[in-house]
Phi, psi and omega in degrees: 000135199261119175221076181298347179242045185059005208277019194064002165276145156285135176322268171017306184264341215263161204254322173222071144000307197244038182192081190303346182253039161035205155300093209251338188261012180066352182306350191083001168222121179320145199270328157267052203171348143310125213263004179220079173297125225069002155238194170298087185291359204248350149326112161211089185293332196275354187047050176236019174076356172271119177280144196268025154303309174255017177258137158285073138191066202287357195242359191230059195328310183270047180053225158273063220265319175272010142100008212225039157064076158182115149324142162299335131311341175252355211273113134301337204236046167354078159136008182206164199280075186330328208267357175246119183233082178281007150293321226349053131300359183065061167220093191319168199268326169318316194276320225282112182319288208240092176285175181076010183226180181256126188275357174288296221269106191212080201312323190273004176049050155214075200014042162239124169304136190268014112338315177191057200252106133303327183240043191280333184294320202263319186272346169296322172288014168257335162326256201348277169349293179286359181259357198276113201215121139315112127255004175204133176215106182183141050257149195217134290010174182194154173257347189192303196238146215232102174255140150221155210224148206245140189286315213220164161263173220223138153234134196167188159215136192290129162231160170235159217222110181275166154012282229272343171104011193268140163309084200280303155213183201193136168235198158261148180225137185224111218345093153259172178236313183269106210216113150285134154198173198256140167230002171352300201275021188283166147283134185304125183167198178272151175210138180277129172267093196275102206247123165263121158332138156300021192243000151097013149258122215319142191227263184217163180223173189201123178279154178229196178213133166247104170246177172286163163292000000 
């Protein structure tokens, strides 16, 4: 009576022949062939032919493919090295928009990390700009002294401008919102009040009139 693996089942009879503990992990598949023992060989989510009792990456048909210890399912940075962020923005350095910057912090929203944002200047001063307004200029006419009060505070400069565009005076504003200047020694006429960035771009203007008593 032929009984190859000794368990005392005749081949004949026995469900696993080549195998004396038969099937021990109960999977339906004889323990000499069995390819993951003690768990479920016929479990395979990932369909890689890996029972997922013994894949590390059990969510992933291609495992781990760039090799840097994160599945691929989980791999933020695909094809590079989740785990080295040298920066540490939690942006792998393979993924990473700006290294050596932060890739969240981009004040001007226009997905360039403001690390290595070149026109991050020029366009927070256009922010600025559309929130920027005189909003009082007065007394207007005035004999001298010229208030004016500002939507926002401002570093920059007021210049005033006769007729002809030539620039008759200018003070500095550091951040005010509430701003003075004497205009006494102007002539009498019309003159335009001109308000700059400190980056030298035009914000806003308001004409007044300077006459005598």
């Amino acid at each position: 009576m032929a009984d190859a693996d000794g368990d005392g089942v005749p081949d004949g009879c026995d469900e696993c022949p080549n195998s004396a503990n038969d099937d021990s992990d109960g999977d339906g598949v004889c323990d000499d062939v069995d390819i993951c023992p003690g768990e479920d060989d016929l479990s395979d989510l990932d369909g890689d032919g890996v029972p997922d009792g013994c894949d590390d990456c059990p969510n992933s048909a291609t495992g781990d493919s760039d090799g840097d210890g994160i599945c691929d399912d989980a791999d933020s940075c695909p094809g590079s090295d989740d785990l080295v962020d040298n920066d540490g923005d939690g942006v792998p350095d393979g993924c990473d928009l700006c290294p050596g910057a932060d890739d969240d912090e981009d004040i001007d929203e226009d997905g360039i990390p403001d690390g290595c944002d070149d026109t991050i200047d020029d366009q927070d001063d256009e922010e600025v700009a559309d929130l920027f307004e005189i909003n009082q200029l007065y007394p207007n006419p005035t004999t001298g002294l010229l208030q004016l009060v500002f939507s926002v505070e401002l570093e920059g400069t007021v210049m005033i401008y006769d007729v002809y565009g030539r620039i008759v005076q200018y003070a500095p504003v550091k951040g005010q919102k509430y701003f003075s200047l004497m205009a006494n020694d102007l002539a009498d006429g019309t003159y335009l009040v001109v308000v700059h960035s400190d980056k030298g771009q035009q914000m806003a203007s308001r004409r007044f009139v300077k006459i005598t008593r």
